[in-house]
N, CA, C and O atoms as a GROMACS GRO file, in nm:
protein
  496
    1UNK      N    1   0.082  -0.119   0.000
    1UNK     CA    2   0.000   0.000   0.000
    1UNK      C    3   0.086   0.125   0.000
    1UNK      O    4   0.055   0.228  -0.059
    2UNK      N    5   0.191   0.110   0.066
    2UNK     CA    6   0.273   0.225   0.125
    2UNK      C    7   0.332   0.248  -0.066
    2UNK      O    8   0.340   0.355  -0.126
    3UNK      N    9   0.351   0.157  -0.102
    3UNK     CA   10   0.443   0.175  -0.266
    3UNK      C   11   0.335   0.267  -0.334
    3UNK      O   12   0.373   0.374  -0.381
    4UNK      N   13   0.200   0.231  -0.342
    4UNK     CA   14   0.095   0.256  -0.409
    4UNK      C   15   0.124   0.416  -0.414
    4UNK      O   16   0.148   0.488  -0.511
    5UNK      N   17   0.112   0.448  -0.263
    5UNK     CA   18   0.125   0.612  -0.238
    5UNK      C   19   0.223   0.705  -0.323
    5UNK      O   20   0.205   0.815  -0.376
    6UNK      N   21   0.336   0.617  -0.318
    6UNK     CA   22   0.442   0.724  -0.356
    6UNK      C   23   0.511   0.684  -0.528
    6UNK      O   24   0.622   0.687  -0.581
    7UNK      N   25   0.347   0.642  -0.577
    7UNK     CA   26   0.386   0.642  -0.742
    7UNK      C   27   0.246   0.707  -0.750
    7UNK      O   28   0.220   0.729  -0.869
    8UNK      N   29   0.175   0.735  -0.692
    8UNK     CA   30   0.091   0.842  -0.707
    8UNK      C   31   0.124   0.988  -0.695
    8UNK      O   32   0.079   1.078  -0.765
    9UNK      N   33   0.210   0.997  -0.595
    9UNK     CA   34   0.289   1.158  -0.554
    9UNK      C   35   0.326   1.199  -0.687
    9UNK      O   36   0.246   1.275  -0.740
   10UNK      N   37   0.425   1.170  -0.750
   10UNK     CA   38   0.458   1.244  -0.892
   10UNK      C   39   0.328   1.328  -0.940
   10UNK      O   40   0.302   1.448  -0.941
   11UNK      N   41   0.248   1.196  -0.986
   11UNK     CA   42   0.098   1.225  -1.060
   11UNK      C   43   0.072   1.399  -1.007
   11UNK      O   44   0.089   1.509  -1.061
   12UNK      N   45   0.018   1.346  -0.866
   12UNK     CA   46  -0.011   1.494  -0.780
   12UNK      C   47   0.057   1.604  -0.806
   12UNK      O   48   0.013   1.699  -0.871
   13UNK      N   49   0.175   1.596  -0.754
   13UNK     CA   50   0.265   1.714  -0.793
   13UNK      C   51   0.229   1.738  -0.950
   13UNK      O   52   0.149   1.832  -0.948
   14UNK      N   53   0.243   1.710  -1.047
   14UNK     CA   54   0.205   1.764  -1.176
   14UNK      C   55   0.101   1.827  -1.192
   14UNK      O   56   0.111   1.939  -1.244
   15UNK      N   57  -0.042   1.769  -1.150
   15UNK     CA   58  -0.150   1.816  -1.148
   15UNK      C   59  -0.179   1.901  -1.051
   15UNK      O   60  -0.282   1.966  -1.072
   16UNK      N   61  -0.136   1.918  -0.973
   16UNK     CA   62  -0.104   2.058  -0.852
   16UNK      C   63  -0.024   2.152  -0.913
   16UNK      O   64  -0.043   2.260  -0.856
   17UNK      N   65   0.061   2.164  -1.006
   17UNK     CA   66   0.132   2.251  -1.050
   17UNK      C   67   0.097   2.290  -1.184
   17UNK      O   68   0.160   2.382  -1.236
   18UNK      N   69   0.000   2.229  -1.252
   18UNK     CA   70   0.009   2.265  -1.385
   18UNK      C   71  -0.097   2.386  -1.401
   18UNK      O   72  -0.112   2.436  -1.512
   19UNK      N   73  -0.169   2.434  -1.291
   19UNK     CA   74  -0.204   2.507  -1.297
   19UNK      C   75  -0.117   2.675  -1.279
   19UNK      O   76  -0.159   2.785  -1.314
   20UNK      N   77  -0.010   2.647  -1.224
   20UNK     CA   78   0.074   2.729  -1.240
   20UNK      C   79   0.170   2.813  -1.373
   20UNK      O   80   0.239   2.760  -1.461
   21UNK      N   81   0.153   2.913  -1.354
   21UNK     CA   82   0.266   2.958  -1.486
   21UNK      C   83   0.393   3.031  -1.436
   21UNK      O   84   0.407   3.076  -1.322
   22UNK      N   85   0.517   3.038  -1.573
   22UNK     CA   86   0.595   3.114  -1.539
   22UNK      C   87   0.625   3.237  -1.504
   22UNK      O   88   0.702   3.293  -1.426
   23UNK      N   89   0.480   3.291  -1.644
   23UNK     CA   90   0.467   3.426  -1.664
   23UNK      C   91   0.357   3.492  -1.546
   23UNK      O   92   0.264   3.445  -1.480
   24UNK      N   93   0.432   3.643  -1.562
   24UNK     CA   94   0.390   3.698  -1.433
   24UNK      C   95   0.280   3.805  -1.492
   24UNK      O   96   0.296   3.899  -1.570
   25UNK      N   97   0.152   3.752  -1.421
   25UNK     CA   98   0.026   3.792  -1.427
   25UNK      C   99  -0.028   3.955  -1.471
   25UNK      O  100  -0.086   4.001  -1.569
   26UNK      N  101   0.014   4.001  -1.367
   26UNK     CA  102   0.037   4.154  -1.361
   26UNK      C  103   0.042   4.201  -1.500
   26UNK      O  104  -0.036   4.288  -1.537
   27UNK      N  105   0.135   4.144  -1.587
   27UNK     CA  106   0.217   4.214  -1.720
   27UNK      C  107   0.057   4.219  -1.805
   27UNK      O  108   0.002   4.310  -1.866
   28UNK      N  109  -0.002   4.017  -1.765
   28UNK     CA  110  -0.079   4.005  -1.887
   28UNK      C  111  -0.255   4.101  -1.862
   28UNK      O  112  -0.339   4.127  -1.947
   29UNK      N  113  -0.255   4.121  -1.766
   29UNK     CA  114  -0.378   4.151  -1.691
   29UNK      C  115  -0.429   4.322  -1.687
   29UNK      O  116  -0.366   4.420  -1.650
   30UNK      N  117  -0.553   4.311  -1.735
   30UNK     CA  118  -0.584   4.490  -1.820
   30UNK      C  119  -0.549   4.573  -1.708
   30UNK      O  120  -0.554   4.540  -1.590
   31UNK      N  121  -0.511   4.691  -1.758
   31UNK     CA  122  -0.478   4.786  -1.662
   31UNK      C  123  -0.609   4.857  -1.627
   31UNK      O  124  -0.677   4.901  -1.720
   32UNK      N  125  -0.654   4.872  -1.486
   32UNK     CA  126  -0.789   4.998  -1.434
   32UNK      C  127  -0.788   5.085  -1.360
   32UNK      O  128  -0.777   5.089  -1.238
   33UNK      N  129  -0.806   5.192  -1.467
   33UNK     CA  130  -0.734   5.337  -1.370
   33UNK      C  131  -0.876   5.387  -1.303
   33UNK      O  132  -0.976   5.422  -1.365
   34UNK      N  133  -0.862   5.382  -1.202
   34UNK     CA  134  -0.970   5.444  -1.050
   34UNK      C  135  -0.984   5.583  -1.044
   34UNK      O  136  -1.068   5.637  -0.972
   35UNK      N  137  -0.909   5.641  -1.114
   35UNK     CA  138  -0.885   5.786  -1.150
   35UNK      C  139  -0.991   5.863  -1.217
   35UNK      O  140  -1.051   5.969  -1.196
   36UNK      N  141  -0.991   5.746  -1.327
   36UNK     CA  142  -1.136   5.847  -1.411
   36UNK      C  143  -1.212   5.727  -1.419
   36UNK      O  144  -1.180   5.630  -1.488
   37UNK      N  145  -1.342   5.736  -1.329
   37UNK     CA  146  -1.426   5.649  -1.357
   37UNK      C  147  -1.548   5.722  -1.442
   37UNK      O  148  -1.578   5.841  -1.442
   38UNK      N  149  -1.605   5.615  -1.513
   38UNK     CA  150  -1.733   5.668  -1.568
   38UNK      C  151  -1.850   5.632  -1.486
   38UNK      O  152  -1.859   5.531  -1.416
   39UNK      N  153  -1.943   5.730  -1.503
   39UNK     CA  154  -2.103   5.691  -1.475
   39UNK      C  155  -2.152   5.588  -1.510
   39UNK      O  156  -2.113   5.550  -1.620
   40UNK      N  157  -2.265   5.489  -1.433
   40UNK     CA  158  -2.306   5.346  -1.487
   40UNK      C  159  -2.427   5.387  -1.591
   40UNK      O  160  -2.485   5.494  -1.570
   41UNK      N  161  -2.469   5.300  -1.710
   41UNK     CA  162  -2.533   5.320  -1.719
   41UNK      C  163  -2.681   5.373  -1.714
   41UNK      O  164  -2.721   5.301  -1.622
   42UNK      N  165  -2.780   5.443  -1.747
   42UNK     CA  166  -2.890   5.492  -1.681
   42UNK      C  167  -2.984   5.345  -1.732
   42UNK      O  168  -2.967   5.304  -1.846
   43UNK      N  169  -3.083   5.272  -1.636
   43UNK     CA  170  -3.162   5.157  -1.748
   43UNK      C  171  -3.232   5.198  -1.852
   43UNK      O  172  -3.288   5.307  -1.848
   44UNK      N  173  -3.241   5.105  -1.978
   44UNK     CA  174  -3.307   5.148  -2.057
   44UNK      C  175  -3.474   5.168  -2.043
   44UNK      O  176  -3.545   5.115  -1.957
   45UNK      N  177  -3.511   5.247  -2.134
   45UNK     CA  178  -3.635   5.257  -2.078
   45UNK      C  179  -3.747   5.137  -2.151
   45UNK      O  180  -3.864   5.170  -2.132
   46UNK      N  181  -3.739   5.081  -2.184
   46UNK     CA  182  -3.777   4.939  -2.236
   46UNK      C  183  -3.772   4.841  -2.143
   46UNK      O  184  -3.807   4.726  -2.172
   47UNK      N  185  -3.716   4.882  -1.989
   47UNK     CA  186  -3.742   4.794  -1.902
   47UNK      C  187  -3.835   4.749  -1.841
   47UNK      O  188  -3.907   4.845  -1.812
   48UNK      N  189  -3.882   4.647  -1.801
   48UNK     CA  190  -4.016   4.662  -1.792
   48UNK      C  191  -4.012   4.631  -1.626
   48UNK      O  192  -3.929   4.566  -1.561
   49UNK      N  193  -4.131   4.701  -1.585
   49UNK     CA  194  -4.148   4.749  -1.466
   49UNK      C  195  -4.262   4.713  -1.410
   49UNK      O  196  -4.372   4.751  -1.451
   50UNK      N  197  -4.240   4.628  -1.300
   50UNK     CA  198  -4.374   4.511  -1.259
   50UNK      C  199  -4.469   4.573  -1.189
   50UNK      O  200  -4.435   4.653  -1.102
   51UNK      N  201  -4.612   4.548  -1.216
   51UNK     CA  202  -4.745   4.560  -1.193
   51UNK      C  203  -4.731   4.562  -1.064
   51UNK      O  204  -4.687   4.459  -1.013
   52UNK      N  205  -4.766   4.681  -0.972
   52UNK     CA  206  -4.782   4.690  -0.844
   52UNK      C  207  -4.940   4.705  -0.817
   52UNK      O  208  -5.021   4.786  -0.860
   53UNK      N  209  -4.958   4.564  -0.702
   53UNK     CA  210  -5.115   4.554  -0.719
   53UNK      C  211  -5.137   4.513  -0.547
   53UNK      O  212  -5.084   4.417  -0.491
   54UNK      N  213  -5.229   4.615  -0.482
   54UNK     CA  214  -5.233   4.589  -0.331
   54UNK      C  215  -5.341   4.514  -0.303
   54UNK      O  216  -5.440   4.503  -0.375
   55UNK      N  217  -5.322   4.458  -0.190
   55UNK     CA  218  -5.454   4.353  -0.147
   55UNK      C  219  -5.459   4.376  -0.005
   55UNK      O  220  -5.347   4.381   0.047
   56UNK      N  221  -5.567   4.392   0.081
   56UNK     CA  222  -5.583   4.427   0.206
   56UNK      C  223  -5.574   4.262   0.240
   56UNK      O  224  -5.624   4.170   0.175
   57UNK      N  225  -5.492   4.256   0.369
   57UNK     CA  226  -5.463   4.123   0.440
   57UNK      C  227  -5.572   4.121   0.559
   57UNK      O  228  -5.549   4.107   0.679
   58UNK      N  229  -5.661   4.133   0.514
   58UNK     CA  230  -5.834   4.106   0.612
   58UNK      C  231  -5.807   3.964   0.693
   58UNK      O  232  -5.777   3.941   0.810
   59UNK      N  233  -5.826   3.894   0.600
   59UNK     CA  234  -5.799   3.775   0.656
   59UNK      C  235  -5.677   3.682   0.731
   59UNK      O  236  -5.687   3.603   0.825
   60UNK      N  237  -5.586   3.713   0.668
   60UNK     CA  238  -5.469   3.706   0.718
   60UNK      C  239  -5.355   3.731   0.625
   60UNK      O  240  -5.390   3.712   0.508
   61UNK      N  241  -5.205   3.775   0.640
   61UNK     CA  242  -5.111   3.771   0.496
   61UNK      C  243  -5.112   3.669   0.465
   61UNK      O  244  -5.073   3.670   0.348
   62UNK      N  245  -5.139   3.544   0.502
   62UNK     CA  246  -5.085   3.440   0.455
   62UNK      C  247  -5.233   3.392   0.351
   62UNK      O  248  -5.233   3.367   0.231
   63UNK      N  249  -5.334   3.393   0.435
   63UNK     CA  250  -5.456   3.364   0.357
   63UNK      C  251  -5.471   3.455   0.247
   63UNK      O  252  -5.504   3.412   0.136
   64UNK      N  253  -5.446   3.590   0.271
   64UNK     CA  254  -5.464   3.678   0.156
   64UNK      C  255  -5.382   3.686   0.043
   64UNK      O  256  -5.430   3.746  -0.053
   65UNK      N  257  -5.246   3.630   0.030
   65UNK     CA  258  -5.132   3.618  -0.048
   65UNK      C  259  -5.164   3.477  -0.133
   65UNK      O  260  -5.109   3.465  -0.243
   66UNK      N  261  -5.256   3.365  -0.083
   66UNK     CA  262  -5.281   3.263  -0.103
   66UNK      C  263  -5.398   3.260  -0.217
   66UNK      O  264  -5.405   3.184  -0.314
   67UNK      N  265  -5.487   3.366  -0.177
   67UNK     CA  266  -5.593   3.383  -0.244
   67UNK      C  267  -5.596   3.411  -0.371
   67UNK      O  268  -5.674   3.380  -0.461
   68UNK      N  269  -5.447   3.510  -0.365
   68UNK     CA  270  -5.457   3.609  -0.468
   68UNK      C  271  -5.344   3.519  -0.591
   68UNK      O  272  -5.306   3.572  -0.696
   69UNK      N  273  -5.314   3.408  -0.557
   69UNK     CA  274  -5.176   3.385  -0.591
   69UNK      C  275  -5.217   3.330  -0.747
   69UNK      O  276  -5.147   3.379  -0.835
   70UNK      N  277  -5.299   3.256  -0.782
   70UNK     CA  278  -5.335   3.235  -0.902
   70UNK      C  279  -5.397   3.340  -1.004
   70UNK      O  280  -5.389   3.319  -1.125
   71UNK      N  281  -5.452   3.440  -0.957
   71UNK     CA  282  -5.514   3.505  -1.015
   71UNK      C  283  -5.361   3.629  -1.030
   71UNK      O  284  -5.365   3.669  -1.147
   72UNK      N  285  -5.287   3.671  -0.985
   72UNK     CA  286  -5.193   3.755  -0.965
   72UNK      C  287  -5.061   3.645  -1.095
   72UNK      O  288  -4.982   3.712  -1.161
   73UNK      N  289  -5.059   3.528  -1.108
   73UNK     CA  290  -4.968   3.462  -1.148
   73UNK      C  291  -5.066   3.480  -1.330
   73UNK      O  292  -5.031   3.553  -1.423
   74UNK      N  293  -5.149   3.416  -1.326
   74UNK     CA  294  -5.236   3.465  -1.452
   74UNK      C  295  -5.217   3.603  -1.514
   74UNK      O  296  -5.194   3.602  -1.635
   75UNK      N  297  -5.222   3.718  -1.454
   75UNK     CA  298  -5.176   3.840  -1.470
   75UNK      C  299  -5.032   3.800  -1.544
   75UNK      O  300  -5.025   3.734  -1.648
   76UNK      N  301  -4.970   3.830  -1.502
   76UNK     CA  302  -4.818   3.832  -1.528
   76UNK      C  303  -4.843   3.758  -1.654
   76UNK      O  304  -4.862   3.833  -1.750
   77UNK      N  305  -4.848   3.611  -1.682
   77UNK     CA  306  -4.824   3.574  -1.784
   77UNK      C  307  -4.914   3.633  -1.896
   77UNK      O  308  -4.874   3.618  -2.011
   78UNK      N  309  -4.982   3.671  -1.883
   78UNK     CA  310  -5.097   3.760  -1.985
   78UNK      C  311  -5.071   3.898  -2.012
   78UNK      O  312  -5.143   3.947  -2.099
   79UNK      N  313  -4.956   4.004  -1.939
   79UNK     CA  314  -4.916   4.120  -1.905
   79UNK      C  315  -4.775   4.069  -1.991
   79UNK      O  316  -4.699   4.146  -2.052
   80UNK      N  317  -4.761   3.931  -1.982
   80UNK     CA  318  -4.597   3.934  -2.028
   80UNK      C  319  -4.517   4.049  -1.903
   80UNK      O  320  -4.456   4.146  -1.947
   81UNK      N  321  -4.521   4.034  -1.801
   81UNK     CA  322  -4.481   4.144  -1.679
   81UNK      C  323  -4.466   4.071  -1.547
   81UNK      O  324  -4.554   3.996  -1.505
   82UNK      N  325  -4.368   4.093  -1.491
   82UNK     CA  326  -4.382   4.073  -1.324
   82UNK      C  327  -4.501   4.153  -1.253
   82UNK      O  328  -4.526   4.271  -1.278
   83UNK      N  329  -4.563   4.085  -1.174
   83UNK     CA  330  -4.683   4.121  -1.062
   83UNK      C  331  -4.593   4.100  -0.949
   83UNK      O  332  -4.530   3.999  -0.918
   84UNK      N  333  -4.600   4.255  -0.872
   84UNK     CA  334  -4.568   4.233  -0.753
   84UNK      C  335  -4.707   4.257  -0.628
   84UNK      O  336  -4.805   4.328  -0.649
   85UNK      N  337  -4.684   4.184  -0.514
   85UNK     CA  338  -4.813   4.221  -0.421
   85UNK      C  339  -4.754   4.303  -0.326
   85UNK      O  340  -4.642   4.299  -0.276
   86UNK      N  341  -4.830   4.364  -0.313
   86UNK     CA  342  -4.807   4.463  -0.187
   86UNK      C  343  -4.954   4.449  -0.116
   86UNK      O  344  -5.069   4.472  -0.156
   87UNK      N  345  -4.892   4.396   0.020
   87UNK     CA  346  -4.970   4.387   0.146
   87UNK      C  347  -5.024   4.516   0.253
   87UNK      O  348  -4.944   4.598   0.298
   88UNK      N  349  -5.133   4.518   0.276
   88UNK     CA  350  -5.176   4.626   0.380
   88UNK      C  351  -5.257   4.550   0.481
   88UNK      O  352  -5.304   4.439   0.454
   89UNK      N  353  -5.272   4.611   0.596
   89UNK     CA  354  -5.336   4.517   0.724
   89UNK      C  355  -5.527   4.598   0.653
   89UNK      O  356  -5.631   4.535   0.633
   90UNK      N  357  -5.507   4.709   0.640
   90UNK     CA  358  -5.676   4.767   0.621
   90UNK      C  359  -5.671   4.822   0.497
   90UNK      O  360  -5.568   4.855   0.438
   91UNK      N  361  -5.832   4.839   0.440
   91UNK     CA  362  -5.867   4.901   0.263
   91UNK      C  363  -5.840   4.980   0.293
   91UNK      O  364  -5.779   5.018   0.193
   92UNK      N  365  -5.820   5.142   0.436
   92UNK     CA  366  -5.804   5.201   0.414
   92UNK      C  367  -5.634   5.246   0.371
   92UNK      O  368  -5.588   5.350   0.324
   93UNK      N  369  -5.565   5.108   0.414
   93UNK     CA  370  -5.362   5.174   0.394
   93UNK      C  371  -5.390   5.123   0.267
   93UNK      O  372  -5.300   5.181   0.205
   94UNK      N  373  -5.460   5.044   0.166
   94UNK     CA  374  -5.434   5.021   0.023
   94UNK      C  375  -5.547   5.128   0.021
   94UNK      O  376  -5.591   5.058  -0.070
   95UNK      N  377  -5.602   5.190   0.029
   95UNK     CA  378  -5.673   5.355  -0.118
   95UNK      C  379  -5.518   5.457  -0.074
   95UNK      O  380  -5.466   5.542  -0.146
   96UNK      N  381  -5.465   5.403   0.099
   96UNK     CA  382  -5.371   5.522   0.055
   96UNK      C  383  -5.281   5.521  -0.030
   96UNK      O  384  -5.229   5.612  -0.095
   97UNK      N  385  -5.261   5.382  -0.025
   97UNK     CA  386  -5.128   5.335  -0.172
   97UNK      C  387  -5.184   5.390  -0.291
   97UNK      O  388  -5.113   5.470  -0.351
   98UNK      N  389  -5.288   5.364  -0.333
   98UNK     CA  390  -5.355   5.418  -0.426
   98UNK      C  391  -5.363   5.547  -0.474
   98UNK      O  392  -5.367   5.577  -0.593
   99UNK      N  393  -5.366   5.655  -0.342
   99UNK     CA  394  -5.380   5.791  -0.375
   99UNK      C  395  -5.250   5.847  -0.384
   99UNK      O  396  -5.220   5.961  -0.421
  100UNK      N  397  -5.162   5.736  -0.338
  100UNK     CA  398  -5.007   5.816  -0.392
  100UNK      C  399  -4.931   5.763  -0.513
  100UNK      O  400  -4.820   5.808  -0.542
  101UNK      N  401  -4.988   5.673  -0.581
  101UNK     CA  402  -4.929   5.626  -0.699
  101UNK      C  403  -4.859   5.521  -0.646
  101UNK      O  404  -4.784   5.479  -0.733
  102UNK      N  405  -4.846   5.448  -0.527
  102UNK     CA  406  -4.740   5.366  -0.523
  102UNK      C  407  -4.819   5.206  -0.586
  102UNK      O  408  -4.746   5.123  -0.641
  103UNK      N  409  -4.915   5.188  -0.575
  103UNK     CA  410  -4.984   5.077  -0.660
  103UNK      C  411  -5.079   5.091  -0.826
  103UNK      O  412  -5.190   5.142  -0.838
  104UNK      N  413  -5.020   5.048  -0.905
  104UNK     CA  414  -5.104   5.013  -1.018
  104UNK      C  415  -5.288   4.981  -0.956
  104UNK      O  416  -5.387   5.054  -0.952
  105UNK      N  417  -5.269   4.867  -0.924
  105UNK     CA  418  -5.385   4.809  -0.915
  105UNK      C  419  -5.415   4.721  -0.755
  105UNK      O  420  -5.332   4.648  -0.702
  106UNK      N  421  -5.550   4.752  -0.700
  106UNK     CA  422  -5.550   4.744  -0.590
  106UNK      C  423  -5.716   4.640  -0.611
  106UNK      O  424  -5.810   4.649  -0.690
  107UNK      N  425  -5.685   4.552  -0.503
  107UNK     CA  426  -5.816   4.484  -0.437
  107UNK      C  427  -5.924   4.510  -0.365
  107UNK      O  428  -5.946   4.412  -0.292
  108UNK      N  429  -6.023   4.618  -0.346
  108UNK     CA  430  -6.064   4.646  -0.230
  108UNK      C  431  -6.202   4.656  -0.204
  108UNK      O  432  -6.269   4.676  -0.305
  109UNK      N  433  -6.260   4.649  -0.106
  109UNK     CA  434  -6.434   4.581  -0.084
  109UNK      C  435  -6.494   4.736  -0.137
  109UNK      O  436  -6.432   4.843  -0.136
  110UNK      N  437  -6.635   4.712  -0.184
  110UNK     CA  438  -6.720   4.802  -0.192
  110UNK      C  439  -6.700   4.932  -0.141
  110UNK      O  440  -6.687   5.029  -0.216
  111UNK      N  441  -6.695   4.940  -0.008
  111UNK     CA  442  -6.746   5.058   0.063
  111UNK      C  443  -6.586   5.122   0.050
  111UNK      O  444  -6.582   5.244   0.036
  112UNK      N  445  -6.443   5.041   0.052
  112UNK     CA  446  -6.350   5.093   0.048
  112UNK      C  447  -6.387   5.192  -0.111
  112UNK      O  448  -6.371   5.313  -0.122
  113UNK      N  449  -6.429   5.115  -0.201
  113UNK     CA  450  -6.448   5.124  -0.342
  113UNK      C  451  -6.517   5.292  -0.363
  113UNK      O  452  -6.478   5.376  -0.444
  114UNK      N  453  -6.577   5.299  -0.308
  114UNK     CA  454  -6.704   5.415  -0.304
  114UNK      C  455  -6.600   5.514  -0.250
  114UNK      O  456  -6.563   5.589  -0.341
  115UNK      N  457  -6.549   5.536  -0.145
  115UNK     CA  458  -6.466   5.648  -0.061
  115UNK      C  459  -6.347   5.656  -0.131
  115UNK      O  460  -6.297   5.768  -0.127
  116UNK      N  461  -6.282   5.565  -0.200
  116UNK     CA  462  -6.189   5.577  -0.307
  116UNK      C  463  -6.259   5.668  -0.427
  116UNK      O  464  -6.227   5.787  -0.430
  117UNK      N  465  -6.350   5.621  -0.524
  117UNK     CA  466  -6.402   5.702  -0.591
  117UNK      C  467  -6.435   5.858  -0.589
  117UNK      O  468  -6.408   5.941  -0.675
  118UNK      N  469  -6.525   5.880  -0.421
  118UNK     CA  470  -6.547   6.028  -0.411
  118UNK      C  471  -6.444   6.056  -0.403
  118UNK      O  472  -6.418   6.137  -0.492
  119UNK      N  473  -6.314   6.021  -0.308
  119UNK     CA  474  -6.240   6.125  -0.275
  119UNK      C  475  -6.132   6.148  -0.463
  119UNK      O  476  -6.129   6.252  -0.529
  120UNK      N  477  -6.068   6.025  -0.498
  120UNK     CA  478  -5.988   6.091  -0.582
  120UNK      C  479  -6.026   6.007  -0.678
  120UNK      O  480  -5.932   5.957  -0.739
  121UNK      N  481  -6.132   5.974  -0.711
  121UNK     CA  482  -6.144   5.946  -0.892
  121UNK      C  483  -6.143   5.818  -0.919
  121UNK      O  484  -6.196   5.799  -1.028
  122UNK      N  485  -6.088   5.672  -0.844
  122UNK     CA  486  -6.070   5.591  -0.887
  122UNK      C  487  -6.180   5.567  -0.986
  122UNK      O  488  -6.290   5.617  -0.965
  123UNK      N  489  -6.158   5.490  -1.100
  123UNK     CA  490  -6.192   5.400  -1.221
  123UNK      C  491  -6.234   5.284  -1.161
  123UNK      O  492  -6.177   5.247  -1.058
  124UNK      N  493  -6.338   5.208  -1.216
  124UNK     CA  494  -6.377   5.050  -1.242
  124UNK      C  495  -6.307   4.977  -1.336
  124UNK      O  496  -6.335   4.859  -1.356
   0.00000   0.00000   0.00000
């Protein structure tokens, strides 16, 4: 066994070393001057930018995220778009999402529906 070992060692050593070179890295490797950096790109505007759609968690987040999950996944593939959910504990913190632009499209019962409408306009 002991012989076995040390006609394997060569092997090793080669293949442990052949990853090594003579030439010194530095020379071959692009130079990056930190000096003048440029600005990153701005994204293009062709990016597409996922459907923000709120749902009041009445029932619970977990029940309400559950509910919505097929009908929110249907979206997307029919939008060709990411659907994102955004959670609120009451209809009234989703009309406020609503009245600030931070949701596309929102879930919300009747009476939320009506006080949304008078106050700022929502659409059916």
């Amino acid at each position: 066994m002991r012989t076995y070992r040390y006609c394997l060692l060569p092997f090793f050593i080669l293949f442990s070393l052949s990853g090594c070179s003579s030439t010194n890295s530095a020379q071959t490797a692009p130079y990056v001057d930190l000096k003048h950096l440029d600005a990153l790109p701005t994204p293009v505007e062709g990016d597409i930018r996922p459907l923000k759609v709120a749902i009041a968690a009445v029932i619970s987040p977990q029940g309400s995220a559950e509910s919505y999950e097929l009908l929110l996944d249907y979206l997307s593939e029919e939008l060709g778009r990411p659907v994102e959910s955004v959670q609120r504990r009451t209809y009234a913190e989703v009309n406020d999402l609503i009245r600030s632009g931070e949701v596309d499209l929102a879930f919300v019962c009747t009476s939320a529906y009506i006080l949304g409408k008078n106050e700022f306009g929502m659409h059916a």
